[in-house]
C-alpha positions as CSV (number, residue, x, y, z in Angstrom):
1,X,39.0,10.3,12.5
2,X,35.3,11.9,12.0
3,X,34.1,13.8,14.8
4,X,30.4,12.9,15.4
5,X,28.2,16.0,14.5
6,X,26.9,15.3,18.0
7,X,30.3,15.7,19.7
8,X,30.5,18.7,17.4
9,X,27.3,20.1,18.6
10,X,28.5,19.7,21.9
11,X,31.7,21.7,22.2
12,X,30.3,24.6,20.2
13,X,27.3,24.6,23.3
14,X,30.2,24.5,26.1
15,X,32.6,26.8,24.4
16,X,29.2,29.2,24.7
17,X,28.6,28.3,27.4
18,X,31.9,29.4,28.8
19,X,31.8,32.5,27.1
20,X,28.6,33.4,28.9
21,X,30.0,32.1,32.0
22,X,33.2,34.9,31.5
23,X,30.9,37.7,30.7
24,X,28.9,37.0,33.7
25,X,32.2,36.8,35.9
26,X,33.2,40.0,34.4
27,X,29.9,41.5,35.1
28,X,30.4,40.5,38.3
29,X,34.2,42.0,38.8
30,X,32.5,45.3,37.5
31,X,29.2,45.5,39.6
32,X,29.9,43.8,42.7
33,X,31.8,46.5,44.4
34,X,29.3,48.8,43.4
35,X,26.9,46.7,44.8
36,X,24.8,46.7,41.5
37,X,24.1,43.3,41.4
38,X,20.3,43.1,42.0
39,X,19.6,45.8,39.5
40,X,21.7,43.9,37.1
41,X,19.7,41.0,37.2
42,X,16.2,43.2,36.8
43,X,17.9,44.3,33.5
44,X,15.8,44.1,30.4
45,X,16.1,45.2,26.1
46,X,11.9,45.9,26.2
47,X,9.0,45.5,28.5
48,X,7.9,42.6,27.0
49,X,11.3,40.7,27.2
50,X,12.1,38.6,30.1
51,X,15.5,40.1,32.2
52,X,18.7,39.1,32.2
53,X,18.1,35.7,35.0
54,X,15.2,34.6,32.1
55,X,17.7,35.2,29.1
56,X,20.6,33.2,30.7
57,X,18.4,30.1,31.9
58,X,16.9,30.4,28.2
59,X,20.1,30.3,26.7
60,X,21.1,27.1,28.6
61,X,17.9,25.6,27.9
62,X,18.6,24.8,24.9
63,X,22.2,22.4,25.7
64,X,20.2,21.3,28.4
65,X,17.6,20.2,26.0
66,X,19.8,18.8,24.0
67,X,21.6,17.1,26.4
68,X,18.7,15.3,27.8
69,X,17.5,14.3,23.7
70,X,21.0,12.7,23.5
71,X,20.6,10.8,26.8
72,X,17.2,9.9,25.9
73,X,16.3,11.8,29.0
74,X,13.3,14.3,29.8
75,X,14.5,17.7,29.8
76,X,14.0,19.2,33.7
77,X,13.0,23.1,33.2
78,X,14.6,25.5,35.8
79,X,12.7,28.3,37.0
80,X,14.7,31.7,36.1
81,X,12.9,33.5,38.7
82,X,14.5,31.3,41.5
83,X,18.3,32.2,40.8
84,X,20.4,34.6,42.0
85,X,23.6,35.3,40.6
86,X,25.9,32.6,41.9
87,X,22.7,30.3,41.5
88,X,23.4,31.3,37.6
89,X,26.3,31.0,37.2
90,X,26.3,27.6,38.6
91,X,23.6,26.6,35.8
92,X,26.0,27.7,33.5
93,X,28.5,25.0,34.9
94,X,26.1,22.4,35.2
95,X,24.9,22.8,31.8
96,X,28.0,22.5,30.4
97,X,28.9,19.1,32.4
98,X,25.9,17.8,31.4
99,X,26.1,18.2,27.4
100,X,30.1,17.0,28.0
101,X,28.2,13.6,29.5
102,X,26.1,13.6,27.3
103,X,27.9,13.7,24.1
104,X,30.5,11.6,25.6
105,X,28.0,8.6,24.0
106,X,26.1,10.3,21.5
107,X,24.8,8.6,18.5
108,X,24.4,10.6,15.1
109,X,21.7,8.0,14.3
110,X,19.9,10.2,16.6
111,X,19.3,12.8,13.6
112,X,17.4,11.0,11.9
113,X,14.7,10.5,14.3
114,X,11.8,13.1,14.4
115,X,11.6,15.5,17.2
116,X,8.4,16.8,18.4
117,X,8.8,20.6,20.1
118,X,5.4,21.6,21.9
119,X,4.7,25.3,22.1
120,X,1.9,26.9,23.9
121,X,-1.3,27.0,23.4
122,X,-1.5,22.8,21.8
123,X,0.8,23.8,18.9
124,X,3.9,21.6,18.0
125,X,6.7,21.4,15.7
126,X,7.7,17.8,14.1
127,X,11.2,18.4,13.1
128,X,14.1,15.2,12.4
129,X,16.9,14.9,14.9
130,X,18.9,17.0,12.3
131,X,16.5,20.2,12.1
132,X,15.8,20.0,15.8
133,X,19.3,20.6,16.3
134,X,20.1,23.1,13.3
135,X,16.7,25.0,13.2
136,X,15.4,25.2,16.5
137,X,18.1,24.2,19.2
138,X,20.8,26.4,17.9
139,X,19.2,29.5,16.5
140,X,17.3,29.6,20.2
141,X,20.8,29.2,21.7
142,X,22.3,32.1,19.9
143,X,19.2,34.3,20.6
144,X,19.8,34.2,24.1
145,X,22.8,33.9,24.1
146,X,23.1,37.4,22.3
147,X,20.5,38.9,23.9
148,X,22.4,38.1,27.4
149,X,25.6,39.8,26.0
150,X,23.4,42.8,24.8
151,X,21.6,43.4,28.3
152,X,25.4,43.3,30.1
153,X,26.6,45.8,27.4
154,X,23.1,48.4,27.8
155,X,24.1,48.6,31.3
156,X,27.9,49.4,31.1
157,X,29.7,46.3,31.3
158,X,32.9,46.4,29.6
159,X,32.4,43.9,26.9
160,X,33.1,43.9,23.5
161,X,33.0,41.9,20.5
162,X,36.2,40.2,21.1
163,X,34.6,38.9,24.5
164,X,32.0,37.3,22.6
165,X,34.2,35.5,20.2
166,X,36.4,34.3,22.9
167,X,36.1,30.9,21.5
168,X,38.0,31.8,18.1
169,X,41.3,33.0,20.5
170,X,43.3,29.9,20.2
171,X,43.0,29.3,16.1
172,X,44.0,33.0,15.8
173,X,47.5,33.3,13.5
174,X,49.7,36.4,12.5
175,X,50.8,36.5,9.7
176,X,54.2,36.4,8.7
């Protein structure tokens, strides 16, 4: 049986998803005692990059965006600067639940339907279901997503590259 490229999309966003949600718990393990938590969350790569609250709401924009296109529902933005740390981790979660609902149904037809993105300043993007997804959804995702994992790593979390792939650990084979 094909797997709908939907579905597909899906799991790869909630085995992210839970990927961010371990390096956050780990994070957590490492900084709590030291009752770094606060100063964690001010964490930022350059001035003129949001912190680490921004980056992780940011990163589960874009499921939650998704999500919502595949429901045919408006996407409901969630203000970064309101969430502490179990407040984010929490959106990690619910993110997640929603894109498993919401894929649950999904249609593929979908792709081929054009997508308008609005940016600021009266700019869009007109994109088909199957571009919105590729070259906007995911590439945002990942951005994120990586610049998340990069922010824990500047400031001494012990996280490495096989953190990150965490998703890859159950197809992984020795050879013989």
């Amino acid at each position: 049986m094909t797997t709908s490229r939907l579905a597909r999309t899906g799991r790869i966003f909630t085995s992210r998803l839970a990927t961010l949600a371990r390096l956050l718990e780990t994070a957590g393990e490492q900084w709590r005692d030291a009752g770094g938590l606060d100063m964690l969350l001010q964490a930022r790569l350059a001035e003129d990059m949001f912190p680490l609250p921004y980056q992780i709401v940011f990163t589960c924009d874009q499921p939650n965006q998704f999500a919502a296109w595949c429901l045919g529902e408006s996407f409901v933005r969630t203000d970064p600067a309101t969430l502490g740390w179990s407040q984010l981790t929490a959106h990690i979660a619910a993110t997640a639940a929603y894109v498993e609902r919401a894929t649950g149904t999904a249609d593929d037809a979908a792709l081929d339907r054009d997508r308008r993105v609005d940016l600021i300043d009266g700019m869009y993007l007109e994109l088909s279901g199957a571009d919105y997804v590729d070259e906007w959804l995911m590439p945002n995702f990942y951005f994120h997503l990586v610049t998340a994992y990069d922010l824990l790593r500047m400031k001494g979390i012990r996280i490495g590259k096989a953190d990150y792939m965490a998703h890859l650990v159950d197809r992984i084979q020795r050879q013989a």
